[in-house]
Residue frames as qw, qx, qy, qz and C-alpha x, y, z in Angstrom:
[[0.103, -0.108, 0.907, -0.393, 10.98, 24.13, 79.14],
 [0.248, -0.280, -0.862, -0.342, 8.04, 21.59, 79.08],
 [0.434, -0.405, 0.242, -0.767, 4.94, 22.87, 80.92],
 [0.313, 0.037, 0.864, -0.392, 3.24, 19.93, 83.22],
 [0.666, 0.424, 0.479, -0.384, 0.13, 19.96, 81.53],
 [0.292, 0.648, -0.634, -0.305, 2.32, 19.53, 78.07],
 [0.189, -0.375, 0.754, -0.505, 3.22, 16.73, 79.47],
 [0.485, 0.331, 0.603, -0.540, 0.18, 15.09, 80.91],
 [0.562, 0.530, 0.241, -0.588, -1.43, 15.94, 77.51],
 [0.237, 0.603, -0.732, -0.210, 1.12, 13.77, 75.67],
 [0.060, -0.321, 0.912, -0.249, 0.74, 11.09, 77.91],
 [0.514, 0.399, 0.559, -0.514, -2.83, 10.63, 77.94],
 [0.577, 0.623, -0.291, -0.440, -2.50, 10.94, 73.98],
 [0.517, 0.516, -0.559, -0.391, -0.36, 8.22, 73.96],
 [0.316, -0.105, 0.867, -0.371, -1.96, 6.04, 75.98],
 [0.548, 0.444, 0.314, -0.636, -4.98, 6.50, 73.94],
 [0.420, 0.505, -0.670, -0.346, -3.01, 6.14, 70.81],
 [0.251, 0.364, -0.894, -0.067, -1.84, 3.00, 71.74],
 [0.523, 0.196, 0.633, -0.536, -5.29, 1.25, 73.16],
 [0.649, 0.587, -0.232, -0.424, -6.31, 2.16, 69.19],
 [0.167, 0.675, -0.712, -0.097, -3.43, 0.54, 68.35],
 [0.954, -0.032, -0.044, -0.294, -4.61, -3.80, 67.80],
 [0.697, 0.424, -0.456, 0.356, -0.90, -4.79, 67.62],
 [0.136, 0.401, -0.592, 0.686, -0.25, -3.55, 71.74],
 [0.593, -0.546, -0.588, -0.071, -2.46, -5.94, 74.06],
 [0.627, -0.608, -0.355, 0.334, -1.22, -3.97, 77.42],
 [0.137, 0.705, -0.076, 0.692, 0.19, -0.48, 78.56],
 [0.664, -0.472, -0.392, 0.428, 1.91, 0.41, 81.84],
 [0.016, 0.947, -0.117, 0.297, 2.69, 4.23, 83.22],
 [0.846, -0.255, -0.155, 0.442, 6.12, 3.10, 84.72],
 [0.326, 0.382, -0.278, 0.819, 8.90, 5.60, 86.54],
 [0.199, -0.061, -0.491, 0.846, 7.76, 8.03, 88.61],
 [0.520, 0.011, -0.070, -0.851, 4.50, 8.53, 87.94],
 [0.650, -0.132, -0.715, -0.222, 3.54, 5.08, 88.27],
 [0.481, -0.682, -0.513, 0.203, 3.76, 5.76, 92.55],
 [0.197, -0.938, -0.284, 0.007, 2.93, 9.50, 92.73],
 [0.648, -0.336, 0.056, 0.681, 6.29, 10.51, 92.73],
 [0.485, 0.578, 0.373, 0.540, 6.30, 12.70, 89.71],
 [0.188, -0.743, -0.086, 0.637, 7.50, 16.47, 90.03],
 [0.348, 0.843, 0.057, -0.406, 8.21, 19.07, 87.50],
 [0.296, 0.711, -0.508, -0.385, 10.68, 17.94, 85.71],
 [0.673, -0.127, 0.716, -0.135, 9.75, 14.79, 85.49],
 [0.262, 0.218, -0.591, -0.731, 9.53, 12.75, 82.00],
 [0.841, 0.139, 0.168, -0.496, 7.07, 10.15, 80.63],
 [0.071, 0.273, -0.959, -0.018, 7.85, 6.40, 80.60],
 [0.859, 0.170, 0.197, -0.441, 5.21, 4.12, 79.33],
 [0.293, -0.185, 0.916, 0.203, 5.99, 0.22, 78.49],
 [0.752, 0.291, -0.080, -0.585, 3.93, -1.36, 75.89],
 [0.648, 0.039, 0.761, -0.021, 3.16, -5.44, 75.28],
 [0.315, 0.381, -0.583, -0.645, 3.31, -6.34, 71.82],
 [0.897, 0.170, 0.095, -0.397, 0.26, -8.83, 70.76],
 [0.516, -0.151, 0.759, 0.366, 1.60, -12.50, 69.60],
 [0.536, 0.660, 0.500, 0.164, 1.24, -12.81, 65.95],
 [0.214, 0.963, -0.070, 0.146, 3.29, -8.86, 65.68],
 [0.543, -0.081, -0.256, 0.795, 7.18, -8.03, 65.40],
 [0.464, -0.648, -0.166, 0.581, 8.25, -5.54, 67.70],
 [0.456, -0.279, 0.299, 0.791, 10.10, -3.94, 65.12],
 [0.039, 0.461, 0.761, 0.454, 7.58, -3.20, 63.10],
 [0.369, -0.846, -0.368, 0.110, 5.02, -1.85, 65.83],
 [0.591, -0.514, 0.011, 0.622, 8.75, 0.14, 66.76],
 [0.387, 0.123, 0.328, 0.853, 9.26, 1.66, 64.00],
 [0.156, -0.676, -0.562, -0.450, 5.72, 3.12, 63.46],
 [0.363, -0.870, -0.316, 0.104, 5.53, 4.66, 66.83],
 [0.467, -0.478, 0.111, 0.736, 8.56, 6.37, 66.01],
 [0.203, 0.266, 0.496, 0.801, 7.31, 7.77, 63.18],
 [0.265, -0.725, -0.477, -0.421, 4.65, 9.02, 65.17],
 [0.518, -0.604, -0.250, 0.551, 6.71, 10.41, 67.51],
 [0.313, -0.312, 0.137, 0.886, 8.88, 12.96, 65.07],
 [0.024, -0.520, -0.523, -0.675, 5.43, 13.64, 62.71],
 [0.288, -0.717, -0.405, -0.488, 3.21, 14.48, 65.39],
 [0.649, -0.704, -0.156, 0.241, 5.34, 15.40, 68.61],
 [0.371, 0.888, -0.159, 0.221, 8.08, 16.57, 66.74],
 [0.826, -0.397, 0.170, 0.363, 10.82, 14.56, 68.58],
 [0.148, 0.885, -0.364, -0.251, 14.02, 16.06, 67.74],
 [0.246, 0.600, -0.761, 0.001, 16.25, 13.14, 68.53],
 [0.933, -0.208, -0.038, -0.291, 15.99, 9.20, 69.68],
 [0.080, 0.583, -0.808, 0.028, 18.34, 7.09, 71.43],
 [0.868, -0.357, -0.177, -0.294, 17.47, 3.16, 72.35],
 [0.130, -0.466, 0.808, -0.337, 18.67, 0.73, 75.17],
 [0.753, 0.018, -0.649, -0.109, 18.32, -2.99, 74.49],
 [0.090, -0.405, 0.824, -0.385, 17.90, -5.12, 78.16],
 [0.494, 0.039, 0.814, -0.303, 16.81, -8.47, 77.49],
 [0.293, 0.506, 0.762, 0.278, 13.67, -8.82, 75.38],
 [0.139, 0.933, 0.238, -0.233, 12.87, -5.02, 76.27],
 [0.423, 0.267, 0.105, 0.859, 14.32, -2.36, 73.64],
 [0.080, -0.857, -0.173, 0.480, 13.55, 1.38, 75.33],
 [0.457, 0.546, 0.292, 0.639, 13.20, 4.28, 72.74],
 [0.280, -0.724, -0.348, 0.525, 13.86, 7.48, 74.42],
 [0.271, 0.763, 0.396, 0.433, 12.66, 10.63, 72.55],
 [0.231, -0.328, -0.151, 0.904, 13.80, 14.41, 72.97],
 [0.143, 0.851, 0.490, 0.122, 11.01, 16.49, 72.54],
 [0.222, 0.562, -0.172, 0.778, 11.21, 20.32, 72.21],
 [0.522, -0.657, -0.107, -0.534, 11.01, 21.87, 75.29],
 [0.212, 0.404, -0.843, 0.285, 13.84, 19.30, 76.50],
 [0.845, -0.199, 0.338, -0.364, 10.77, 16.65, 77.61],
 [0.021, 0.347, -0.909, -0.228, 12.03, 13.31, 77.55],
 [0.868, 0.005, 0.136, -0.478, 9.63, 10.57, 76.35],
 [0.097, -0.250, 0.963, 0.017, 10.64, 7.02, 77.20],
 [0.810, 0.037, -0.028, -0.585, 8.82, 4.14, 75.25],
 [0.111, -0.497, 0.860, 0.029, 9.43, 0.82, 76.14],
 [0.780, 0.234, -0.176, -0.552, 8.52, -2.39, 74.09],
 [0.232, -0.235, 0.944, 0.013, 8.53, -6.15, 74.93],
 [0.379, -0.096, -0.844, -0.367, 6.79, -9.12, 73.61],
 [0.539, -0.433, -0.046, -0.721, 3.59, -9.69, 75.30],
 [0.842, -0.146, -0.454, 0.253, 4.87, -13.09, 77.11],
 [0.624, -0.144, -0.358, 0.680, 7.70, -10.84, 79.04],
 [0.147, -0.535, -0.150, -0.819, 5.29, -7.86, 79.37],
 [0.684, -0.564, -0.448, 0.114, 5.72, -7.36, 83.60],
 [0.115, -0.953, 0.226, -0.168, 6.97, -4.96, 86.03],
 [0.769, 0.347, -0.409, 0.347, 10.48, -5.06, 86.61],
 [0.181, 0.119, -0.411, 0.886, 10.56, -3.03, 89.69],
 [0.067, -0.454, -0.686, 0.564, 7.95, -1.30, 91.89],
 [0.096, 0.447, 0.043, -0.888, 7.67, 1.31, 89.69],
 [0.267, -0.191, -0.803, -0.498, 4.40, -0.07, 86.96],
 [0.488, 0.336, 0.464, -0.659, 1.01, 0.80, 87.05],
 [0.250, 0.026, 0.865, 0.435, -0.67, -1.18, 84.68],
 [0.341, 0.266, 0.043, -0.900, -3.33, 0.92, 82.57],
 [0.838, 0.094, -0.067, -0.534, -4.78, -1.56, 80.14],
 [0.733, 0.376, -0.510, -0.247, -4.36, -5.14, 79.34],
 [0.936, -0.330, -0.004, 0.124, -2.19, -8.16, 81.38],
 [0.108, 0.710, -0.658, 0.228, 1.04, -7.98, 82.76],
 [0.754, 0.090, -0.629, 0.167, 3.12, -11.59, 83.11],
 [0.732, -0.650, -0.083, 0.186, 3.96, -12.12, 87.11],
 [0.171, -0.952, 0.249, 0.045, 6.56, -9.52, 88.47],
 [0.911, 0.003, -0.141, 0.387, 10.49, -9.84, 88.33],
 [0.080, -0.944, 0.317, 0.038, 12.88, -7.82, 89.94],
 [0.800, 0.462, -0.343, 0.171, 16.00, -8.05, 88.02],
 [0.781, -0.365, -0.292, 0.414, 19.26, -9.00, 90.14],
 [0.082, 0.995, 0.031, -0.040, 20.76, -6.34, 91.89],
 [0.278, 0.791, -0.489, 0.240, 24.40, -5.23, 92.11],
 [0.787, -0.459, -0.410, 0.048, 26.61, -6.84, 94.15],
 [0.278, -0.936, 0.184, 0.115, 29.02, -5.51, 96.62],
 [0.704, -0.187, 0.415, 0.544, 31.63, -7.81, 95.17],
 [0.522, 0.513, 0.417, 0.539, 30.93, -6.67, 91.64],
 [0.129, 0.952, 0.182, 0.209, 31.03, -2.79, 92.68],
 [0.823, -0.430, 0.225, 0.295, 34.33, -3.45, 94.46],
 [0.701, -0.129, 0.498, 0.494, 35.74, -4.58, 92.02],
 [0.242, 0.887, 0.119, 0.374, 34.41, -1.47, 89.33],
 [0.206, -0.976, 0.052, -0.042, 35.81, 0.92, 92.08],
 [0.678, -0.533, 0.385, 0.328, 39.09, -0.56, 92.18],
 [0.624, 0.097, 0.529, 0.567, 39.89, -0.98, 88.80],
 [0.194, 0.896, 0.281, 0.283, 38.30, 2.21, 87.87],
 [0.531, -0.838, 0.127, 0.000, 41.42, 3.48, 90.57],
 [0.637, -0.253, 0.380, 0.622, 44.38, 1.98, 89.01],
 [0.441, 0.644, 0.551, 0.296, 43.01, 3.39, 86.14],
 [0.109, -0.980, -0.165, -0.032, 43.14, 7.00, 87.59],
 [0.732, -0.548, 0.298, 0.275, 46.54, 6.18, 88.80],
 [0.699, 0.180, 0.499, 0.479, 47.81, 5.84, 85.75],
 [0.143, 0.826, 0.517, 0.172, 46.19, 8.68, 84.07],
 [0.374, -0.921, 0.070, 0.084, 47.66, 11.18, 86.73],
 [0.709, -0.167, 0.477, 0.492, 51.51, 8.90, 85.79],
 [0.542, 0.491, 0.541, 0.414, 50.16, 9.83, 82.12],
 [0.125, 0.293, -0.006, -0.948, 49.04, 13.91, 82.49],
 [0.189, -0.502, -0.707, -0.461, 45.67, 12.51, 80.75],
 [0.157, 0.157, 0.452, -0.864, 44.02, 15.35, 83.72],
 [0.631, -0.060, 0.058, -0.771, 40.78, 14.91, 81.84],
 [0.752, -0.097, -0.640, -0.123, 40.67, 11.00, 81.70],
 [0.274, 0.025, -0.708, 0.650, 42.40, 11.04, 85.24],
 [0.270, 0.015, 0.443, -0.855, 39.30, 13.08, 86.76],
 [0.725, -0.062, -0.346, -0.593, 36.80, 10.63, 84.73],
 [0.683, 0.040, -0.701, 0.200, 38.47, 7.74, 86.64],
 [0.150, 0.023, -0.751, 0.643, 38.65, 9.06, 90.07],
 [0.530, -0.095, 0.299, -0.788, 34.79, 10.20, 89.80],
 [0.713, 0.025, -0.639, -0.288, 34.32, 6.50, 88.40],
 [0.458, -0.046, -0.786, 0.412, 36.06, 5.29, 91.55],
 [0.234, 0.078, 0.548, -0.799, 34.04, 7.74, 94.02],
 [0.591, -0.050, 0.010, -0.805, 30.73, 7.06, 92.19],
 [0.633, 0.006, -0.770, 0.087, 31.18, 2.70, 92.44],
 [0.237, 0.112, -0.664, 0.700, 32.34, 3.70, 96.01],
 [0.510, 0.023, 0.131, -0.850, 28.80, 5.94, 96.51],
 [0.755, -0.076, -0.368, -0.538, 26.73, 3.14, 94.75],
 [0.385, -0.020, -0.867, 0.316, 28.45, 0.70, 97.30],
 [0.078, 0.025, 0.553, -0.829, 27.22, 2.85, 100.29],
 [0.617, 0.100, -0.162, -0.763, 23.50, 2.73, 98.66],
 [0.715, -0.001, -0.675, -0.183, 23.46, -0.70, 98.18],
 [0.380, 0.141, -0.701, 0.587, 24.75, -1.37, 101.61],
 [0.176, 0.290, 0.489, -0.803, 21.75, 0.76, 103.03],
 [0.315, 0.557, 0.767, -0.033, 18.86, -0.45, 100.94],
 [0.163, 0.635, -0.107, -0.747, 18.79, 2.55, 98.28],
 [0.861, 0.443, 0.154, 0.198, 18.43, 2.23, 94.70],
 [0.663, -0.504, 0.287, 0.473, 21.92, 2.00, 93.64],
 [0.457, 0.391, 0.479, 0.639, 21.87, 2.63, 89.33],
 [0.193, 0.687, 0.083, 0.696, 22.29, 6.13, 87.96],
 [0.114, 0.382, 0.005, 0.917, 22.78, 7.73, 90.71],
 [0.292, -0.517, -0.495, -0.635, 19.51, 7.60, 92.25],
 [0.696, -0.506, -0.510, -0.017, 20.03, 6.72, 95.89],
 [0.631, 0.011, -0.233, 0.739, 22.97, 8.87, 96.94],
 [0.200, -0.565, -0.061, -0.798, 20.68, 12.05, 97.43],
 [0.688, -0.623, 0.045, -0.370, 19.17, 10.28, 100.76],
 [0.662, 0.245, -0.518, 0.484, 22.54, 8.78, 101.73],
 [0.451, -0.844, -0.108, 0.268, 23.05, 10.20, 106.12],
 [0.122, 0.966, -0.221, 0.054, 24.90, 13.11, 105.91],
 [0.479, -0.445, 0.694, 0.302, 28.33, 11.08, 107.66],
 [0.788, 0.273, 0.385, 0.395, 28.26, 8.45, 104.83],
 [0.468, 0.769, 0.180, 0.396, 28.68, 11.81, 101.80],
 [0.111, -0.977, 0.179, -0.020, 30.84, 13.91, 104.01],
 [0.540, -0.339, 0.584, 0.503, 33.99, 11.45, 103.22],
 [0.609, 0.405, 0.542, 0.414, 33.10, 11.86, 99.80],
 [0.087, 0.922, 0.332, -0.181, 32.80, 15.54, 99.54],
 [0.311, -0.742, 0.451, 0.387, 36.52, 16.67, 99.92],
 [0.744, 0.126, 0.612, 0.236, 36.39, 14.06, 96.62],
 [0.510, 0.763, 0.395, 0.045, 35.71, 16.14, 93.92],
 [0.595, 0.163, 0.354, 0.703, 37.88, 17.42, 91.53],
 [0.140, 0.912, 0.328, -0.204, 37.92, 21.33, 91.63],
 [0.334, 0.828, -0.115, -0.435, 40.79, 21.73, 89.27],
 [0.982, 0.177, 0.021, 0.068, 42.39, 20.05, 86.61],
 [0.143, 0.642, -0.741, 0.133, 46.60, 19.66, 87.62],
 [0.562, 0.118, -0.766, 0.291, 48.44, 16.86, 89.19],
 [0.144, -0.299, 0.354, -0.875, 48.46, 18.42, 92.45],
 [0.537, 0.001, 0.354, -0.766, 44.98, 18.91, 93.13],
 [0.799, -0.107, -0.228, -0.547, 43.67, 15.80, 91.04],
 [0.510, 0.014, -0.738, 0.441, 46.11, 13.32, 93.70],
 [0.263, -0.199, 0.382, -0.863, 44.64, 15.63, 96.36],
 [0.740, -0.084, -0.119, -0.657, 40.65, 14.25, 95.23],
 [0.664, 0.209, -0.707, -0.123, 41.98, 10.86, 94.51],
 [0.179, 0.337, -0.754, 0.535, 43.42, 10.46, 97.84],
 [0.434, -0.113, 0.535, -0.717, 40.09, 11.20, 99.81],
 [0.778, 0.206, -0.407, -0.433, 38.24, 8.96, 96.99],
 [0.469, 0.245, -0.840, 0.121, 40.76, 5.88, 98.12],
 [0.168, 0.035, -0.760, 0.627, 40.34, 6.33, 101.86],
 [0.492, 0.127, -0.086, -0.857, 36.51, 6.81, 101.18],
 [0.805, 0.193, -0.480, -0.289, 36.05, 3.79, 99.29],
 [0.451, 0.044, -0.827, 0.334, 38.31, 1.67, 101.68],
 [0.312, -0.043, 0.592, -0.742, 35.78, 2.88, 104.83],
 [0.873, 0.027, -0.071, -0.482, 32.70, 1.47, 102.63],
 [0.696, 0.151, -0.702, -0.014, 34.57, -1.80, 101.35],
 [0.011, -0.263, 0.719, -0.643, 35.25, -2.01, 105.63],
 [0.633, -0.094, 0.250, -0.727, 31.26, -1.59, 106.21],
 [0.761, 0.372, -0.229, -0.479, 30.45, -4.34, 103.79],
 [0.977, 0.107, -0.187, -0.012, 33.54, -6.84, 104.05],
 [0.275, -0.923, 0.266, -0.030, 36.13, -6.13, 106.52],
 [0.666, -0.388, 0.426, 0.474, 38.50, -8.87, 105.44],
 [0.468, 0.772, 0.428, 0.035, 38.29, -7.57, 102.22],
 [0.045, -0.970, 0.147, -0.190, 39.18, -3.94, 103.03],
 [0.493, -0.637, 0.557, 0.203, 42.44, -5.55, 105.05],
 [0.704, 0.014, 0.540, 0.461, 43.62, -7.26, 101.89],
 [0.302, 0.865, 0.345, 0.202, 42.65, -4.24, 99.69],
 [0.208, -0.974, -0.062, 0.065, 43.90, -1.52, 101.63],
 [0.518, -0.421, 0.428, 0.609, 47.93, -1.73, 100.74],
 [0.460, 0.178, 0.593, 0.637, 47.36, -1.90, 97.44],
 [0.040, -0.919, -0.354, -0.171, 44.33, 0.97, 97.33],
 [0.522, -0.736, 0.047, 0.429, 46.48, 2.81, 99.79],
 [0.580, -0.042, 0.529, 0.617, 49.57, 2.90, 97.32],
 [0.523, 0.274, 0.503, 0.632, 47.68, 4.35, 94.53],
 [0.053, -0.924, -0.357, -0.125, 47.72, 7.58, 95.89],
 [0.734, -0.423, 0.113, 0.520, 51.02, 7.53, 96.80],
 [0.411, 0.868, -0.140, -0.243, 52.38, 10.80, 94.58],
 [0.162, 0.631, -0.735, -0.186, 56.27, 8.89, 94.56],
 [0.655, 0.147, 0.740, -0.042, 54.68, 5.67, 93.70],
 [0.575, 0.760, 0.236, 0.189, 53.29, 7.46, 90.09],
 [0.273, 0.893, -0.321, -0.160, 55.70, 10.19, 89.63],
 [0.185, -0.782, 0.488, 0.341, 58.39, 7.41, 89.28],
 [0.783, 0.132, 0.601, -0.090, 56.98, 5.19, 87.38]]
């Protein structure tokens, strides 16, 4: 495991690095460490502006080569959104180092989280968020899905589908109460009522049986948010949601 001052002494290297660096007009300490949040097992997420007049790809490549010569990255995955491509590094020690690289035109915080260390950052943008239609409509279709599954004996697809449908269902309830709503992140400070219809959700072995058992509370979960949020909605929903939990609805299909 990474120590903190590991860490730290990365970050500060490759902030430094990249100041050196004539091809990156701007640098931002973005995640959790950009407002004090940071804890031990935090990683390191730094954006970088690429100068006009430089490709990205170029500048991209290099700092990955200076990731696995002199940090010894093990492994690298990226995520493309928009103009930004994020390289995220596995270090030993299981640190994660996110580096993220836009042209220097679309080089701005996307969120609250950006502290800007050197250079100019373009006026803010916070990208759109979910909506409640559009997580709806994941949680439902992520629910026939399960339905089917269970019809099928697929018990491990069936239990990927019903936590698909409880975690749509969860990101509803977040959204609904001003959380963040992606990966996951808001559902730790959910009130204790909202998560205590979800609990009984989880999947705690893999038969028929018990994964119609999860499914059920998942349905009747998900149909109390879709209620909060859009109550005719939930009354045109709620036969058909209802239904696919129904055990002689699937077993005779």
């Amino acid at each position: 495991m990474f120590s903190v001052e590991q860490r730290e002494k990365l970050r500060t290297e490759l902030l430094r690095e990249a100041e050196l660096d004539s091809r990156i007009s701007g640098a931002a300490i973005t995640g959790s460490a950009a407002v004090g949040r940071e804890d031990r097992w935090s990683d390191i997420d730094l954006a970088f502006a690429i100068a006009n007049g430089n490709e990205l790809d170029n500048v991209l490549s290099d700092w990955t080569v200076r990731m696995y010569r002199q940090s010894s990255a093990l492994h690298h995955l990226d995520v493309r959104s928009d103009a930004w491509i994020y390289r995220m590094f596995l270090l030993p020690g299981t640190l994660q180092v996110d580096l993220a690289f836009v042209p220097a035109p679309e080089f701005r915080a996307l969120g609250p989280t950006f502290k800007l260390v050197f250079g100019k950052a373009a006026e803010s943008h916070t990208p759109p968020h979910s909506s409640p239609e559009e997580l709806i409509g994941w949680a439902w279709l992520y629910a026939i899905h399960a339905r089917t599954c269970i019809a099928r004996r697929k018990l491990w697809q069936a239990e990927y589908m019903i936590s698909g449908t409880r975690d749509h269902a969860l990101a509803l309830a977040c959204l609904r109460m001003g959380l963040p709503v992606s990966h996951g992140r808001g559902m730790d400070e959910l009130p204790g009522e909202v998560v205590q219809k979800f609990k009984e959700g989880l999947v705690r072995r893999l038969d028929t049986e018990e994964l119609f058992r999860a499914f059920r509370v998942v349905i009747d979960a998900l149909l109390h948010e879709i209620q909060s949020v859009d109550g005719g909605l939930a009354e045109r929903l709620q036969s058909s949601l209802v239904s696919l939990g129904e055990v002689s609805h699937v077993t005779s299909s």
